[in-house]
PQR file of N, CA, C, O and H, with PARSE charges and radii, in Angstrom:
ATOM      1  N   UNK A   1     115.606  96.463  88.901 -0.4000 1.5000
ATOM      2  CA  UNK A   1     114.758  96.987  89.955 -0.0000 2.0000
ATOM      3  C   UNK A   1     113.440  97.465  89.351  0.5500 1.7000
ATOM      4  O   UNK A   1     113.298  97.968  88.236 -0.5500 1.4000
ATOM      5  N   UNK A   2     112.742  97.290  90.029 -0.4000 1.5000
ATOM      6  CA  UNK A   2     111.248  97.496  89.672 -0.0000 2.0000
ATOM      7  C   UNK A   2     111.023  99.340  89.774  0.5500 1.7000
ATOM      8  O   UNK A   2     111.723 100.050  90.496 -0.5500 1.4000
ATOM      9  H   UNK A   2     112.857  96.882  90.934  0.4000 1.0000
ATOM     10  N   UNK A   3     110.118  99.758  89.055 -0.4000 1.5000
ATOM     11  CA  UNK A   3     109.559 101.294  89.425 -0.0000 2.0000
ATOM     12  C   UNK A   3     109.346 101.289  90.743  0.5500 1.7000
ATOM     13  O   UNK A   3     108.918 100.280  91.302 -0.5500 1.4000
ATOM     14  H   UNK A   3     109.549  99.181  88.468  0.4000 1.0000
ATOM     15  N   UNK A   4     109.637 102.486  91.439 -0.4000 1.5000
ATOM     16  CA  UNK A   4     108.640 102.966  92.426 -0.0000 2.0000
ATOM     17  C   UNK A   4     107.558 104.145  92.101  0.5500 1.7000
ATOM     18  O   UNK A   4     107.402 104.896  91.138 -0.5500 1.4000
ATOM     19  H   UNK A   4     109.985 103.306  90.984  0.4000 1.0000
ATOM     20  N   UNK A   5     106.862 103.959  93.385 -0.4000 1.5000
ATOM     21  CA  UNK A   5     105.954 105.444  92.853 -0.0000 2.0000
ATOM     22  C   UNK A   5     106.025 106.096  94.081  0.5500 1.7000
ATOM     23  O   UNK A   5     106.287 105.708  95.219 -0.5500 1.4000
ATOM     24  H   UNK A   5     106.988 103.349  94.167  0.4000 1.0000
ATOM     25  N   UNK A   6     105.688 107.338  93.521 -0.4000 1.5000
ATOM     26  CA  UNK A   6     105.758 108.659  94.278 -0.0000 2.0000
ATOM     27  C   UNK A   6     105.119 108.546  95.337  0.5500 1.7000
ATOM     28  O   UNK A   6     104.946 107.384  95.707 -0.5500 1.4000
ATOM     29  H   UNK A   6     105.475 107.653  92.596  0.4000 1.0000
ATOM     30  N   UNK A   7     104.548 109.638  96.194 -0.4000 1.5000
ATOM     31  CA  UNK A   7     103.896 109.650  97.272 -0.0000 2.0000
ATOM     32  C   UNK A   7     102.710 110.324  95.997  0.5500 1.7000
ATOM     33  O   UNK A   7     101.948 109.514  95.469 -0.5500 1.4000
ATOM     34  H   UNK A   7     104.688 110.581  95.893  0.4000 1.0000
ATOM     35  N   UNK A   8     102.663 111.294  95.727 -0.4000 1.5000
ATOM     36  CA  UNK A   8     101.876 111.520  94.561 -0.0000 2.0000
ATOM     37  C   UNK A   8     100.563 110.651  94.159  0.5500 1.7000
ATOM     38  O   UNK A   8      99.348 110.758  94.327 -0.5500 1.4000
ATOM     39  H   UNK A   8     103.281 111.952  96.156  0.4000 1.0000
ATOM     40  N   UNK A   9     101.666 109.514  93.391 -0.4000 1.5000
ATOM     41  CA  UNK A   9     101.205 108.575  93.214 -0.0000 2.0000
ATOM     42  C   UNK A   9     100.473 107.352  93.770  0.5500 1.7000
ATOM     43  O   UNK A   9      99.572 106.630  93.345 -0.5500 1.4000
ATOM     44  H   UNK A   9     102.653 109.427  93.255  0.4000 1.0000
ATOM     45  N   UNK A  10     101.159 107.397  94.806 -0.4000 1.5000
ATOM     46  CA  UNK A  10     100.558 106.429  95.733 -0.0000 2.0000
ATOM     47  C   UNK A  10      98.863 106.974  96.618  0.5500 1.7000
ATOM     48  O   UNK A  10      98.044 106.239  97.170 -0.5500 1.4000
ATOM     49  H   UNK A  10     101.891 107.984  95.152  0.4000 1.0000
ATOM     50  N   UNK A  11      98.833 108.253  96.476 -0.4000 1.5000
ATOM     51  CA  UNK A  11      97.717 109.196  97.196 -0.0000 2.0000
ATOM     52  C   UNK A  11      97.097 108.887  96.285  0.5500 1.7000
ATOM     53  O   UNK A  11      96.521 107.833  96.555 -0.5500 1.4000
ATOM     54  H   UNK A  11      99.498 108.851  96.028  0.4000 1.0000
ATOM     55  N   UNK A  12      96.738 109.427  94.709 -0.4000 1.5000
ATOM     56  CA  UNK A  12      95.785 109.006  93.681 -0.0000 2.0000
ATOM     57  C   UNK A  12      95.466 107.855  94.077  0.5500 1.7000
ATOM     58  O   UNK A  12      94.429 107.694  94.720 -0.5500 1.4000
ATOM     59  H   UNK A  12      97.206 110.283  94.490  0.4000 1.0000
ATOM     60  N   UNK A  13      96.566 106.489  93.674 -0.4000 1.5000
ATOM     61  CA  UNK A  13      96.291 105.419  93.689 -0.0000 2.0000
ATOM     62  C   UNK A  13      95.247 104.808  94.796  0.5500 1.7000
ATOM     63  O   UNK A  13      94.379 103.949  94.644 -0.5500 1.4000
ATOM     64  H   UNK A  13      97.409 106.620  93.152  0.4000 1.0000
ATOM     65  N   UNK A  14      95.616 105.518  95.919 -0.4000 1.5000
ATOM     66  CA  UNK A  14      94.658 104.944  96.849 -0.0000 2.0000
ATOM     67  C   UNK A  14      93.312 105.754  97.479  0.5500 1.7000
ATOM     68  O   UNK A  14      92.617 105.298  98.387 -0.5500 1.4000
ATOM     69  H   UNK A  14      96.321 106.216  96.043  0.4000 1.0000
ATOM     70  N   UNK A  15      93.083 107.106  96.776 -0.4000 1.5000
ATOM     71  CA  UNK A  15      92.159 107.991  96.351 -0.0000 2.0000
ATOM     72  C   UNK A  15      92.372 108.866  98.180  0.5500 1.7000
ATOM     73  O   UNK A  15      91.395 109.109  98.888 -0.5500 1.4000
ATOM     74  H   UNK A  15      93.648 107.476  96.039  0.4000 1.0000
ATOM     75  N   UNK A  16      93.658 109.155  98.547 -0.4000 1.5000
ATOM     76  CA  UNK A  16      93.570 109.764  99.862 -0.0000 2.0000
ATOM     77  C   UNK A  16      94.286 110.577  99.519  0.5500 1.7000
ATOM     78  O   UNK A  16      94.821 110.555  98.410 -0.5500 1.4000
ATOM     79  H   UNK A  16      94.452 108.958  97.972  0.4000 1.0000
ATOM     80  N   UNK A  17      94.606 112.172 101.036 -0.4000 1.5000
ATOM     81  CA  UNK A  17      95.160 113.109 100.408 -0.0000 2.0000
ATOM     82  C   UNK A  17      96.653 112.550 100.816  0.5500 1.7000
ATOM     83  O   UNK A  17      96.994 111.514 101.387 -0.5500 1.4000
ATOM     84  H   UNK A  17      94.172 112.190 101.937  0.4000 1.0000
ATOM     85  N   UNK A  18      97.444 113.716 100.263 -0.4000 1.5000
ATOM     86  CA  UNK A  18      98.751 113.229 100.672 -0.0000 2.0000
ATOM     87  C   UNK A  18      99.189 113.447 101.981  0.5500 1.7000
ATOM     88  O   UNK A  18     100.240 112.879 102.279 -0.5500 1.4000
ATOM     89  H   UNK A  18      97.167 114.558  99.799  0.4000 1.0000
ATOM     90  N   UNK A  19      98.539 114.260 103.002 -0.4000 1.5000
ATOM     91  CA  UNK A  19      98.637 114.371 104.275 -0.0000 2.0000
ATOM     92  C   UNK A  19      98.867 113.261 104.766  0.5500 1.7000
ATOM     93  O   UNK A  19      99.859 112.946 105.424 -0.5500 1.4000
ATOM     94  H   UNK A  19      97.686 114.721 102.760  0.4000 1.0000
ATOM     95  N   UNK A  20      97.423 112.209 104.303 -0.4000 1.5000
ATOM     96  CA  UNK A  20      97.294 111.427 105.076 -0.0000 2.0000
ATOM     97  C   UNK A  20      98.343 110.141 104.986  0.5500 1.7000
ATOM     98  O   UNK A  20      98.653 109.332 105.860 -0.5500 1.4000
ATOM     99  H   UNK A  20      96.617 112.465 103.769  0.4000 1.0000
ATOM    100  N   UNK A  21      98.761 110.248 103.641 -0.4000 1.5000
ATOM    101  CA  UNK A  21      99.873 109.023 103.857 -0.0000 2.0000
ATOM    102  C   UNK A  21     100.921 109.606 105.104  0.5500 1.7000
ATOM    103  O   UNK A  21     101.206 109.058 106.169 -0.5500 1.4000
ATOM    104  H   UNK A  21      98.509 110.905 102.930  0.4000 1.0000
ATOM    105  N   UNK A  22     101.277 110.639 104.673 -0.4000 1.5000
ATOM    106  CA  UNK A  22     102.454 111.292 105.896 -0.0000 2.0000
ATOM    107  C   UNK A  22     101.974 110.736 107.083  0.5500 1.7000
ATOM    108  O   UNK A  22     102.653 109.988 107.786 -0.5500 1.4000
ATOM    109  H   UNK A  22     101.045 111.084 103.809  0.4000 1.0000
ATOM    110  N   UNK A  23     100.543 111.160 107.394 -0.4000 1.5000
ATOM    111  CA  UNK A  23     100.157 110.891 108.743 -0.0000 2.0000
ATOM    112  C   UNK A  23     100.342 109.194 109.608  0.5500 1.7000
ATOM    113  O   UNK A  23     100.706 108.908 110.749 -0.5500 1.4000
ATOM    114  H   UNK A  23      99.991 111.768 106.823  0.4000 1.0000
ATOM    115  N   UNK A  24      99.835 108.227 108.268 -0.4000 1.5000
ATOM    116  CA  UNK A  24     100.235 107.074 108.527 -0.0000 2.0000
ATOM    117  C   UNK A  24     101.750 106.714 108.421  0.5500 1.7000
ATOM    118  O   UNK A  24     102.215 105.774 109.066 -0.5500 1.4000
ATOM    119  H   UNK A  24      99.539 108.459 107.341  0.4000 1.0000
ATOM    120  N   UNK A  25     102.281 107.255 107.838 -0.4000 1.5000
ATOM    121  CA  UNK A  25     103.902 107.328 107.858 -0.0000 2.0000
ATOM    122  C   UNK A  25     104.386 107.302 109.161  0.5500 1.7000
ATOM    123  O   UNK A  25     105.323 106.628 109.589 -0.5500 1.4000
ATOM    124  H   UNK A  25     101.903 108.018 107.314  0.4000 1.0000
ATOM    125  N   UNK A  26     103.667 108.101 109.768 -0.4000 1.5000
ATOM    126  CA  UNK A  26     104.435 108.805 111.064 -0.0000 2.0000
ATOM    127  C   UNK A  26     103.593 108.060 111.854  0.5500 1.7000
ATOM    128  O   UNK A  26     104.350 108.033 112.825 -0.5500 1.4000
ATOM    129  H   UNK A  26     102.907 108.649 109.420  0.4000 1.0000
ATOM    130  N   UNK A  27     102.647 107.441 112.216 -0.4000 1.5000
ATOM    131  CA  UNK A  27     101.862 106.737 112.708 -0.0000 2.0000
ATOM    132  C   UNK A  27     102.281 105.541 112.662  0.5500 1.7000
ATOM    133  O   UNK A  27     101.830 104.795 113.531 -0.5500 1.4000
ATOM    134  H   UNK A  27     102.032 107.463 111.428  0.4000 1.0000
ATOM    135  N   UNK A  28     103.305 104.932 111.615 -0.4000 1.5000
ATOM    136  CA  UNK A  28     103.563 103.505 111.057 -0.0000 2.0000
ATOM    137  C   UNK A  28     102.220 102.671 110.798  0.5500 1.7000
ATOM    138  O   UNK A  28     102.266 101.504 111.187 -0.5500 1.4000
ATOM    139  H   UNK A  28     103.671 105.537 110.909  0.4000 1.0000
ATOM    140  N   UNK A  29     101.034 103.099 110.199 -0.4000 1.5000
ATOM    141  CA  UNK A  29     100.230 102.528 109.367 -0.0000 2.0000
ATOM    142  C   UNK A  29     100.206 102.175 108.263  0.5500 1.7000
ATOM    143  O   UNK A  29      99.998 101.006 107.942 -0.5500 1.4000
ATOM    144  H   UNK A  29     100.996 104.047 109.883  0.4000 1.0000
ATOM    145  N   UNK A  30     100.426 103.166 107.415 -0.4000 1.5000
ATOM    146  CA  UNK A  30     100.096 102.892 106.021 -0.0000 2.0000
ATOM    147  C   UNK A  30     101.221 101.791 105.498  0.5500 1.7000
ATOM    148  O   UNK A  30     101.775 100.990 106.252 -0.5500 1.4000
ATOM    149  H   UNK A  30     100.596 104.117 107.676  0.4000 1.0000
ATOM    150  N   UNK A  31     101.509 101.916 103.786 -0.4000 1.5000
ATOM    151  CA  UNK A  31     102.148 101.414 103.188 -0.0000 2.0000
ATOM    152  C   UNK A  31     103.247 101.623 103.705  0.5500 1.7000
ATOM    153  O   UNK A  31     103.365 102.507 104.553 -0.5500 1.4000
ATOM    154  H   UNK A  31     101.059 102.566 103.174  0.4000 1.0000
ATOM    155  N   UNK A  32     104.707 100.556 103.154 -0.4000 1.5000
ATOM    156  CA  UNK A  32     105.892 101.095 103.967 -0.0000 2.0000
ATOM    157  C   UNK A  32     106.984 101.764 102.586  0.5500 1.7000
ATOM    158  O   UNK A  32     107.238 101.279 101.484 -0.5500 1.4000
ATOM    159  H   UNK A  32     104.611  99.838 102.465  0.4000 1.0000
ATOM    160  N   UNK A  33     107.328 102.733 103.075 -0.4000 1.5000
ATOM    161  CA  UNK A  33     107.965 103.919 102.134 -0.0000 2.0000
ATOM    162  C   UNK A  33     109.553 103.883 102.415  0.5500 1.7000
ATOM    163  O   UNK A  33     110.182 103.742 103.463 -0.5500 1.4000
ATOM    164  H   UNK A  33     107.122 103.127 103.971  0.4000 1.0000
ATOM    165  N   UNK A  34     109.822 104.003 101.529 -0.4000 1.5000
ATOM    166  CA  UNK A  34     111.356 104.422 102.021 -0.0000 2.0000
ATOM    167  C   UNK A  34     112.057 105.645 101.164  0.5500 1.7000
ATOM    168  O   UNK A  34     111.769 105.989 100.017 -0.5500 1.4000
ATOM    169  H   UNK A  34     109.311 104.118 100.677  0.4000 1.0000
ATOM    170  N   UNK A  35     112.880 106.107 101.885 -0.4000 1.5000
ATOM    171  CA  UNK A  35     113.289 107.651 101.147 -0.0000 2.0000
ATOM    172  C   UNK A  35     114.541 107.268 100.480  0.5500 1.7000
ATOM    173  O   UNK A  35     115.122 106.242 100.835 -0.5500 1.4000
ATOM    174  H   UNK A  35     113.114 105.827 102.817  0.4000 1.0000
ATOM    175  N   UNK A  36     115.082 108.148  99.373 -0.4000 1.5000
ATOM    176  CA  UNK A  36     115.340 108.298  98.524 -0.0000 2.0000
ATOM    177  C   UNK A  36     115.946 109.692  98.434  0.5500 1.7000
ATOM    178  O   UNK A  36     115.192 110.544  97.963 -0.5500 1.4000
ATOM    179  H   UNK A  36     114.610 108.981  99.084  0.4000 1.0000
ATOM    180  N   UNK A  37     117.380 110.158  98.862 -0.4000 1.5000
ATOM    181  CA  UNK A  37     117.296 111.630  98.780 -0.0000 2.0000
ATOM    182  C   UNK A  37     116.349 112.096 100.170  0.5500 1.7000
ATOM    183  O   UNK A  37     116.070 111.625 101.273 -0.5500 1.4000
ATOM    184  H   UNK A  37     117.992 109.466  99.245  0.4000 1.0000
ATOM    185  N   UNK A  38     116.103 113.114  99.505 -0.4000 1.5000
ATOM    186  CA  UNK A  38     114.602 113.640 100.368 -0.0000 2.0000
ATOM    187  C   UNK A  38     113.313 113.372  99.812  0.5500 1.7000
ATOM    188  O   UNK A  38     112.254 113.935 100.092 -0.5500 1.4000
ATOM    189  H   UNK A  38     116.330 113.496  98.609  0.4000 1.0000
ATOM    190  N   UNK A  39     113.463 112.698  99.214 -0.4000 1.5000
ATOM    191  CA  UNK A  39     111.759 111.894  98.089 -0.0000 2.0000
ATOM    192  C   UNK A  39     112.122 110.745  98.899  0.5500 1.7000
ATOM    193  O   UNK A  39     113.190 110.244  99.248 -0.5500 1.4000
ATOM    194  H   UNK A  39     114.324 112.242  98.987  0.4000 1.0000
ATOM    195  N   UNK A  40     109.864 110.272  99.243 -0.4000 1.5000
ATOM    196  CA  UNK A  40     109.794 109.452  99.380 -0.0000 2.0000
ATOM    197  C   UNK A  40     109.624 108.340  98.395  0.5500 1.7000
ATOM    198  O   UNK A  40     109.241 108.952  97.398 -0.5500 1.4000
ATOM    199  H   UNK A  40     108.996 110.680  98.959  0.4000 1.0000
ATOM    200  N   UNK A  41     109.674 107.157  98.094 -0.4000 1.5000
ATOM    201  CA  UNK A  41     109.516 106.055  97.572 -0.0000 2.0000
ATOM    202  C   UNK A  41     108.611 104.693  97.974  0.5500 1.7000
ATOM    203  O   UNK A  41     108.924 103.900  98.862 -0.5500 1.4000
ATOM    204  H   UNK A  41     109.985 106.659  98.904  0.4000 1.0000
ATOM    205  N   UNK A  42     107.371 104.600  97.086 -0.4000 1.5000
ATOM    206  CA  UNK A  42     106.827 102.842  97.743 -0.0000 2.0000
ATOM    207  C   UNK A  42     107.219 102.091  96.525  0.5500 1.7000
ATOM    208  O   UNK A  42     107.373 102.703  95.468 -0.5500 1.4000
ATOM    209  H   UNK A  42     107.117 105.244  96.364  0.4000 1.0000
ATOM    210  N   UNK A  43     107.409 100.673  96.605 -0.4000 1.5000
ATOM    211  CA  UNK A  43     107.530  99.695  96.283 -0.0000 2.0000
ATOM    212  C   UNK A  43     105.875  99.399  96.008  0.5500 1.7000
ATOM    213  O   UNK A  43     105.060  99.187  96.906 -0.5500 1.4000
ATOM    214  H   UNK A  43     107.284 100.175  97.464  0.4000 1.0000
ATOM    215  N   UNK A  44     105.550  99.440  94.420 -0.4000 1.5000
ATOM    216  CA  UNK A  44     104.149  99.019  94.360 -0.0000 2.0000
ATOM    217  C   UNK A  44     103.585  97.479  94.973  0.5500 1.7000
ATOM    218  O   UNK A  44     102.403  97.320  95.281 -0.5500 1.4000
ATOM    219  H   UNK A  44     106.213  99.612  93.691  0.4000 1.0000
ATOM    220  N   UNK A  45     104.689  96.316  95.103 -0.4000 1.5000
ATOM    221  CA  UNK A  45     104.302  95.349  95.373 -0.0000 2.0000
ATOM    222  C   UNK A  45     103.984  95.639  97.416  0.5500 1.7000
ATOM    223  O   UNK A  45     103.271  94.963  98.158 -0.5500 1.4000
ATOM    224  H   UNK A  45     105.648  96.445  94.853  0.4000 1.0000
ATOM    225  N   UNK A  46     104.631  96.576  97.675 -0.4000 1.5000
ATOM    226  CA  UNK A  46     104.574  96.725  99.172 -0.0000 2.0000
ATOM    227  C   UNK A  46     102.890  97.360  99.639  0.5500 1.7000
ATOM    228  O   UNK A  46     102.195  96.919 100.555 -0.5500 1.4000
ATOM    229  H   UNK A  46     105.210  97.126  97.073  0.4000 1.0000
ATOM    230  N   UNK A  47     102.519  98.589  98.619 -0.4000 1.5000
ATOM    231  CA  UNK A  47     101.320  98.605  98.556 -0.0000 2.0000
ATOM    232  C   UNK A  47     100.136  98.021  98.527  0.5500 1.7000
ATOM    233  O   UNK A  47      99.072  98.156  99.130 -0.5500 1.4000
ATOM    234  H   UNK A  47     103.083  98.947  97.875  0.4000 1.0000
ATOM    235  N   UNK A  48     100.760  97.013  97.290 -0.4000 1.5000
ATOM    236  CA  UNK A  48      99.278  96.429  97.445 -0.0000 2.0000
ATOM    237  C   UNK A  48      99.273  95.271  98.731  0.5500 1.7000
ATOM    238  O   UNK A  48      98.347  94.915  99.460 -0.5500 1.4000
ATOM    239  H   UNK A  48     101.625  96.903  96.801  0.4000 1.0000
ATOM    240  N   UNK A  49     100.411  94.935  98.692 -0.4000 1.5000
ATOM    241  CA  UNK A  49     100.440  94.128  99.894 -0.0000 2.0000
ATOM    242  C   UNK A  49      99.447  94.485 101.493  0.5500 1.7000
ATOM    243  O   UNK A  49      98.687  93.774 102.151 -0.5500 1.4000
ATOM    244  H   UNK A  49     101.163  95.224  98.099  0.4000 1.0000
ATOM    245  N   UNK A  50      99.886  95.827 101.645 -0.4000 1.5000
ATOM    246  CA  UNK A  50      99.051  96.848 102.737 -0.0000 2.0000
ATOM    247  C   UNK A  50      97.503  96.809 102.057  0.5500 1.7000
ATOM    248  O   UNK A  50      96.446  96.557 102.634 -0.5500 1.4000
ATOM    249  H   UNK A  50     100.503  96.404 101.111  0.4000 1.0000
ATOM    250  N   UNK A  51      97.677  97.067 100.955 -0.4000 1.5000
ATOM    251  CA  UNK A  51      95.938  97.246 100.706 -0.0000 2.0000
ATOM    252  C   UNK A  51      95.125  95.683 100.628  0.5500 1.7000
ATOM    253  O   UNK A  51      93.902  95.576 100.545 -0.5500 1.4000
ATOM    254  H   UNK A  51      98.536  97.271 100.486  0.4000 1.0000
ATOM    255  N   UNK A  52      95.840  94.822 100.663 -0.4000 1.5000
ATOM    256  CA  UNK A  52      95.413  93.160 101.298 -0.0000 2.0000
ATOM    257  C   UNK A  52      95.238  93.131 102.270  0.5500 1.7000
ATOM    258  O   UNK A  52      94.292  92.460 102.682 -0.5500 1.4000
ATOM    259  H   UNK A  52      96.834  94.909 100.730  0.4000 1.0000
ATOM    260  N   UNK A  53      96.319  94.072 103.429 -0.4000 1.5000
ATOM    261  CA  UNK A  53      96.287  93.444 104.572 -0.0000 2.0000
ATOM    262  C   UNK A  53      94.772  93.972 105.094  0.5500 1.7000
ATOM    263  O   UNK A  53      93.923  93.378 105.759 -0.5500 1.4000
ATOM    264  H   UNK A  53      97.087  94.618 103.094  0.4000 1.0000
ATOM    265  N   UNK A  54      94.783  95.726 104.354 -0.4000 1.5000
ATOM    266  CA  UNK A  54      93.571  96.427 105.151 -0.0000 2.0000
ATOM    267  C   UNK A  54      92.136  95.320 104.792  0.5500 1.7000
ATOM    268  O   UNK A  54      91.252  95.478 105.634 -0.5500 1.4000
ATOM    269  H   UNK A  54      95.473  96.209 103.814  0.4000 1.0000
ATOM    270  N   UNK A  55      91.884  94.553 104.002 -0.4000 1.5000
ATOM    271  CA  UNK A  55      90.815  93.827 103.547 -0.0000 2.0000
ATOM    272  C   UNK A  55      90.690  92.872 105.101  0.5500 1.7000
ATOM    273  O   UNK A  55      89.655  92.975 105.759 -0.5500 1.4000
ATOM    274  H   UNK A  55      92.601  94.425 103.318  0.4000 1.0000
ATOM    275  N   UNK A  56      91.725  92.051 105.538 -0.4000 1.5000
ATOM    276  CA  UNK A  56      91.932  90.841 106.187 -0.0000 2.0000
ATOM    277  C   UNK A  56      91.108  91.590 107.462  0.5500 1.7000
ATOM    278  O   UNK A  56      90.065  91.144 107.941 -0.5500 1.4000
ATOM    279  H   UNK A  56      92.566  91.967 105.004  0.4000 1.0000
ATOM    280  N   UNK A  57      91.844  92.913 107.946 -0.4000 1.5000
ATOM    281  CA  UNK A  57      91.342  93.445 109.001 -0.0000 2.0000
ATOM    282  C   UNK A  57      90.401  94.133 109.971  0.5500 1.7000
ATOM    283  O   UNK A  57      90.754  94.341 111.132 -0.5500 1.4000
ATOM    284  H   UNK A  57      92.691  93.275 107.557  0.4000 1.0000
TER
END
């Protein structure tokens, strides 16, 4: 299995706060996350995938 990254991580990575992933979370925008425990989890290939799609759109 591949790494995941944090929500943490994924906020740096995409230079936003971490609110806002939540917000798209709950919105079903952003990247798609899946939990883990009570930690969330992305799949980096799922990310960048989302950050392609936002280009197309």
């Amino acid at each position: 299995m591949e790494q995941t990254l944090s929500i943490d991580e994924v906020a740096a990575l995409l230079r936003v706060p971490k609110g806002t992933l939540y917000q798209w979370r709950s919105r079903r925008k952003g990247p798609k996350a899946r939990k883990v425990g009570r930690h969330l989890r992305y799949d980096p290939a799922d990310v960048q995938a989302w950050f392609r799609d936002q280009e197309a759109a």
